[in-house]
C-alpha positions as CSV (number, residue, x, y, z in Angstrom):
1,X,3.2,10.1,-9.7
2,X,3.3,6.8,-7.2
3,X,6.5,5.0,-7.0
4,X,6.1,1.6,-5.7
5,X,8.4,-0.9,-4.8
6,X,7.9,-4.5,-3.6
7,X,10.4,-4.9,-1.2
8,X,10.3,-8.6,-0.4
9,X,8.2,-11.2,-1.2
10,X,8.5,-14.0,0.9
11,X,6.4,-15.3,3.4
12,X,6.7,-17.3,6.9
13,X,10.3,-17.2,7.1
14,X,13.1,-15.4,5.2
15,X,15.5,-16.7,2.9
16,X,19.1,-16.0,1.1
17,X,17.2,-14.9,-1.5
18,X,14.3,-13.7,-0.8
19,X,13.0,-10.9,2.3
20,X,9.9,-11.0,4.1
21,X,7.0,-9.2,2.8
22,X,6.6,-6.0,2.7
23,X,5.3,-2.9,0.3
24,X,6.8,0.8,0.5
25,X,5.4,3.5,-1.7
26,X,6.6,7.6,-2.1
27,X,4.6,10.1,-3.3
28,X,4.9,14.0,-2.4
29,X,7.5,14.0,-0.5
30,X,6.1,10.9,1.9
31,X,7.1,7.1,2.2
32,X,4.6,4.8,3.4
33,X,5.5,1.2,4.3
34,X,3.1,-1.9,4.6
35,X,4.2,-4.8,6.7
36,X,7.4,-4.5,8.1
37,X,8.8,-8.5,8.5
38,X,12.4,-9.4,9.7
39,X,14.9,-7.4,7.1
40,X,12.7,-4.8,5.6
41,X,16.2,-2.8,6.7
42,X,18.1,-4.3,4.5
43,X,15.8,-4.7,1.8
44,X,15.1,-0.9,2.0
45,X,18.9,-0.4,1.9
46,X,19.2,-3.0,-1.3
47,X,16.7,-1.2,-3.4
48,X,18.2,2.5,-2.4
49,X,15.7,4.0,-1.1
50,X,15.7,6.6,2.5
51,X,14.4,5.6,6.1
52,X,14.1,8.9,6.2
53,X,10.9,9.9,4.9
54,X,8.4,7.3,6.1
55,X,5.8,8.4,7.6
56,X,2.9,6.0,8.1
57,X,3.6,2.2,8.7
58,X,0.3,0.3,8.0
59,X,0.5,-3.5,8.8
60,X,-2.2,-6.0,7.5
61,X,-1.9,-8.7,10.8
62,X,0.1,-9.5,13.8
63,X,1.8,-12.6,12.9
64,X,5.5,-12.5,13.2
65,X,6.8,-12.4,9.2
66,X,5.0,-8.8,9.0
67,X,5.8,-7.0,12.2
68,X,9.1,-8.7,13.6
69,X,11.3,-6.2,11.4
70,X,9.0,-2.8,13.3
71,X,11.6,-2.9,16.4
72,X,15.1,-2.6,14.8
73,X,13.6,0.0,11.8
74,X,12.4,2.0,15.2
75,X,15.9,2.1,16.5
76,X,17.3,3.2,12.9
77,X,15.1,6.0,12.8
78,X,15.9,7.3,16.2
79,X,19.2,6.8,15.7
80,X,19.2,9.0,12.5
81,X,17.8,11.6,15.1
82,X,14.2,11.7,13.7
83,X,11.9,14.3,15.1
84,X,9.1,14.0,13.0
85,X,5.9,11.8,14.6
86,X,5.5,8.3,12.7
87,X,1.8,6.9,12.2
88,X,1.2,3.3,12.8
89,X,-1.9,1.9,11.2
90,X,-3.3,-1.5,12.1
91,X,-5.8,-4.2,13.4
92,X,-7.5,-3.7,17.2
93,X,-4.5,-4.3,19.7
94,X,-1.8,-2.5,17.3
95,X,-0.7,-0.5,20.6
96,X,-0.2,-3.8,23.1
97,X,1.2,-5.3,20.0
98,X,3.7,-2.7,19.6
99,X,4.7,-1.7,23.0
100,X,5.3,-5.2,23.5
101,X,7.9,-4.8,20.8
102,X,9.5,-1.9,21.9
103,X,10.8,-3.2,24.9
104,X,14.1,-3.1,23.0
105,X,13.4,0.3,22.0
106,X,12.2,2.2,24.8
107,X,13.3,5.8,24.1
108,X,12.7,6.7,20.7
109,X,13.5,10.7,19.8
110,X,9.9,10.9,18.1
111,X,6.2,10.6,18.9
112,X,4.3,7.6,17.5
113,X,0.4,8.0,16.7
114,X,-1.4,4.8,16.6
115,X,-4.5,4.4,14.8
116,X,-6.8,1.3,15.3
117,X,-9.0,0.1,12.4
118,X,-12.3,0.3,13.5
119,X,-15.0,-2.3,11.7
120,X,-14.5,-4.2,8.7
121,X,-13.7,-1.0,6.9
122,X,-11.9,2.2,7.3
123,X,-10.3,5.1,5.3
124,X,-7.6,7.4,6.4
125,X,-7.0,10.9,4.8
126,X,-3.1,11.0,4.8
127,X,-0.4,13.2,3.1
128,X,-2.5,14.1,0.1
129,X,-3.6,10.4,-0.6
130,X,-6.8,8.1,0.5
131,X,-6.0,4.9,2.3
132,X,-8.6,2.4,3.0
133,X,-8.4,-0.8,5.0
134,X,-10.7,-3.5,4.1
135,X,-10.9,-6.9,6.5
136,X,-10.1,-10.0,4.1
137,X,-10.2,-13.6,5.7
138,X,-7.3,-15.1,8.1
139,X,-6.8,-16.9,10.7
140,X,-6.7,-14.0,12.9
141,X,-8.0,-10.3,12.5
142,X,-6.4,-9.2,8.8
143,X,-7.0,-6.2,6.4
144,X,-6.3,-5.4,3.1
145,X,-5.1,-1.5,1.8
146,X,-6.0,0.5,-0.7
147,X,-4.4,3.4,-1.7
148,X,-6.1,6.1,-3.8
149,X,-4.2,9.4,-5.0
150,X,-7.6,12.1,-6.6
151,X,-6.6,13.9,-9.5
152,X,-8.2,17.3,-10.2
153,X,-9.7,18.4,-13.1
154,X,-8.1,20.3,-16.4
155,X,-7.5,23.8,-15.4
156,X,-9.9,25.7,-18.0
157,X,-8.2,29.5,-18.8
158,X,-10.8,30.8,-20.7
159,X,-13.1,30.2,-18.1
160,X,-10.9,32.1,-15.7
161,X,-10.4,35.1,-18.0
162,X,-14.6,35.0,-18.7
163,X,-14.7,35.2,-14.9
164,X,-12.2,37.7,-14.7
165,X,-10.0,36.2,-11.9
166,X,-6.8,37.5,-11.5
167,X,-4.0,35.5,-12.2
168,X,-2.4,35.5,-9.5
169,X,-4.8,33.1,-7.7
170,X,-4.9,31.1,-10.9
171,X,-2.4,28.2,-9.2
172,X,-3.7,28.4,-5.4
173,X,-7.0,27.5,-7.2
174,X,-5.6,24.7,-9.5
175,X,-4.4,23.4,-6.5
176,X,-7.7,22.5,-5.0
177,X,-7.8,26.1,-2.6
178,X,-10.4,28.1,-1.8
179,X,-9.8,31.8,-1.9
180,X,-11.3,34.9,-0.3
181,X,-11.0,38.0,-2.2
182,X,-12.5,41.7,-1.4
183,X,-14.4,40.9,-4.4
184,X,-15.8,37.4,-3.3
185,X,-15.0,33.9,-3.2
186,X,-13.1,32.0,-5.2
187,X,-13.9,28.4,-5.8
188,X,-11.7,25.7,-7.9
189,X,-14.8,24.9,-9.3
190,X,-14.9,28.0,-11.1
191,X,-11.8,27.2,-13.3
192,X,-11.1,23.5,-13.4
193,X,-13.3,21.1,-15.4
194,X,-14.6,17.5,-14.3
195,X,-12.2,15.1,-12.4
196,X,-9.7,13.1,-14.0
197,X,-8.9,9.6,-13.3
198,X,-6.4,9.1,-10.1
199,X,-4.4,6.3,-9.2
200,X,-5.3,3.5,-7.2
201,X,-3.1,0.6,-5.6
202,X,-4.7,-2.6,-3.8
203,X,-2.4,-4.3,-1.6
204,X,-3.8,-7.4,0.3
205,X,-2.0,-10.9,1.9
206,X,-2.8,-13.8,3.8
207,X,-6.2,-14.2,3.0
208,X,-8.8,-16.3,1.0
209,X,-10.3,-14.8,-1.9
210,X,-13.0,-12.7,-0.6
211,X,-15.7,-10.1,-1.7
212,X,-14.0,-7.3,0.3
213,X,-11.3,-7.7,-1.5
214,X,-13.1,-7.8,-5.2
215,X,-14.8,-5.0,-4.4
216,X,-12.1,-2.9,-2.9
217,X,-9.5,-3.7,-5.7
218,X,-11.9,-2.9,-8.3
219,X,-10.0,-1.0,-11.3
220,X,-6.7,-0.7,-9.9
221,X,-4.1,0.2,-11.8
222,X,-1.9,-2.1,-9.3
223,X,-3.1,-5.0,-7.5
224,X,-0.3,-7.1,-5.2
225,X,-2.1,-10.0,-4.3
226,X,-1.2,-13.5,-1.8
227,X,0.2,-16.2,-4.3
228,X,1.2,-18.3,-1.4
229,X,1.2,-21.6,-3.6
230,X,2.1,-22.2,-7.1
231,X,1.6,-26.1,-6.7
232,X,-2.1,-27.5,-7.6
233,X,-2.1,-30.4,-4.7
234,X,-1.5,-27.8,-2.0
235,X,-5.1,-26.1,-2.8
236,X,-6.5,-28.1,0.4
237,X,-3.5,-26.8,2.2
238,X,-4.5,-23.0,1.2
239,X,-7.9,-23.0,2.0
240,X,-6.8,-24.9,5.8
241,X,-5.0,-22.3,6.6
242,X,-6.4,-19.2,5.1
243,X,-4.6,-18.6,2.1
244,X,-4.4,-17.9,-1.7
245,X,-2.8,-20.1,-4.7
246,X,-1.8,-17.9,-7.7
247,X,-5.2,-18.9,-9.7
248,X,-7.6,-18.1,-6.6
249,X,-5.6,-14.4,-6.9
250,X,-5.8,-14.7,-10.7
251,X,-9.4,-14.8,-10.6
252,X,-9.6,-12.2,-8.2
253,X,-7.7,-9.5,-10.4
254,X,-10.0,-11.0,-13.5
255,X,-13.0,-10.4,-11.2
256,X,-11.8,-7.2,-9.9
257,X,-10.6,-5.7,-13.9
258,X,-7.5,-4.1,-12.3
259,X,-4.8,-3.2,-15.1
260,X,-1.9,-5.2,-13.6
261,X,-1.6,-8.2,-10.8
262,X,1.8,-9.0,-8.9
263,X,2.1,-12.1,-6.8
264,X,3.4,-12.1,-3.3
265,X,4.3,-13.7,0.0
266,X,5.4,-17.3,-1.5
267,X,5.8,-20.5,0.7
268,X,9.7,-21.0,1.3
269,X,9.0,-24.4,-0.4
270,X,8.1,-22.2,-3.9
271,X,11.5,-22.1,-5.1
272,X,10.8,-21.1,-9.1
273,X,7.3,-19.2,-8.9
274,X,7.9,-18.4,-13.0
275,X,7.2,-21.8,-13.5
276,X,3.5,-21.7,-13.0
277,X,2.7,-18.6,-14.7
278,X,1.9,-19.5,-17.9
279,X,-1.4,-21.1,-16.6
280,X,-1.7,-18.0,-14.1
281,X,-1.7,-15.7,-17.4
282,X,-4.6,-18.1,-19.0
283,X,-6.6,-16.7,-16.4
284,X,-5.3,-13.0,-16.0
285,X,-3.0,-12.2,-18.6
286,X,-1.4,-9.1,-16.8
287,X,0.0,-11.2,-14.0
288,X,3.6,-11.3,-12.7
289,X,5.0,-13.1,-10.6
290,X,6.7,-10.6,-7.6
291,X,10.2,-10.5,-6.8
292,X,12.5,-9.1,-4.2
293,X,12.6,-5.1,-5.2
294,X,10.0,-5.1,-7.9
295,X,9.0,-1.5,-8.6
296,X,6.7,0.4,-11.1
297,X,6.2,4.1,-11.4
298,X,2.5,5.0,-11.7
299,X,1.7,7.9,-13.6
300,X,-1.3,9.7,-14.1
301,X,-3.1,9.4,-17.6
């Protein structure tokens, strides 16, 4: 089970009633956050949810609206006297970028462990999900996530009693471990029939609609997608400065034949985003437009 929550979704600048951008999901214990603008704090704190157990921060670009919050959260967590290391994930420079930032938090009570996307792809194996970073197209070095949780197949009893394992290693091996017995080896393989279908969640923002991100997004069951303009006479203004309008990520979800689409990261000029929606479901008729707190619990099949 993913729980996902859309913390804020504004872009540029934040207003009374809508926070910045940013993405936090939970699963197994973990918290990951993506982007992390001016008052993800409070945002985290409006929706309920713990500082506590996030463990990676992943940002998508360096422009102010998704990084400017990173210094204060910092100073929360090592005032809550965190011991734990925290994982930073982000574009080439994310260690200039964030040293820079904490020159108003020095001394921090934890380690931090930066990891610097290589290439126009990269995939991270992290607290028992798959995150991949895809590059999408900005006007400076941008990436999209994906986050992929494996599900293993059907455990198959009657294949374990006709092998005669013992029960007692019956749940290490459902659990994906690899046992060695005086007898042998034991192999989940032996006991659990094909894969199931996982989970998958696309994240991506401030971008045009590009192949990366068709590909990447492919089948999602969740796909939060740049809706920076609602309005039809600002399509010259998206494509100027590297940007989506809510049809562009319409067609992208269409394209991509993920199961649901939220918009995200709206110009503070897009005061009623529900208003163009209607057309936005012509194209993709799973489409919502995002709001402050959105959530969804993904479940497996």
């Amino acid at each position: 089970m993913l729980d996902v929550c859309l913390l804020g979704s504004g872009g540029m600048m934040p207003l009374p009633y809508r926070w910045l951008t940013a993405l936090m999901t939970r699963f197994n214990g973990s918290s990951l956050l993506i982007d992390c603008g001016e008052g993800t704090q409070i945002a985290i704190k409006e929706k309920g949810w713990s500082f506590k157990p996030i463990d990676v921060i992943c940002f998508t670009h360096y422009h102010g609206d998704h990084i400017s919050g990173l210094p204060g959260l910092l100073l929360t967590m090592g005032n809550a006297d965190r011991k734990e290391p925290l994982t930073l994930i982000g574009p080439k420079g994310l260690e200039r970028v964030v040293s820079a930032l904490r020159v108003i938090a020095p001394e921090l009570p934890f380690p931090i462990i930066y990891k610097e996307i290589e290439g126009a792809e990269q995939t991270f194996e992290l607290n028992g999900y798959r995150l991949k970073a895809f590059r999408v197209n900005h006007n400076v070095l941008c990436y999209g996530y994906t986050m992929e949780i494996d599900r293993a197949g059907k455990f198959d009893v009657e294949r374990a009693r006709a092998r005669e394992i013992p029960q007692q290693y019956w749940k290490h091996l459902q659990k994906g471990e690899t046992i060695e017995t005086e007898a042998g080896i034991l192999t989940p393989d032996m006991v659990l029939g094909p894969p199931r279908k996982g989970l998958k969640l696309t994240y991506t923002t401030d971008t045009r609609p590009t192949n990366s991100i068709r590909e990447n997004a492919k089948d999602s069951d969740l796909f939060i997608c740049e809706g920076m303009y609602g309005e039809k006479e600002k399509a010259a203004k998206a494509v100027e400065y590297k940007h989506m309008t809510f049809y562009e990520a319409a067609h992208l979800a269409k394209d991509a034949q993920v199961k649901e689409m939220w918009l995200t990261h709206y110009s503070p000029s897009l005061t009623r985003p529900e208003e163009y929606m209607d057309e936005v479901r012509r194209i993709f008729p799973e489409a919502k437009a995002g709001k402050d707190r959105m959530s969804r619990e993904l479940a497996f099949e």
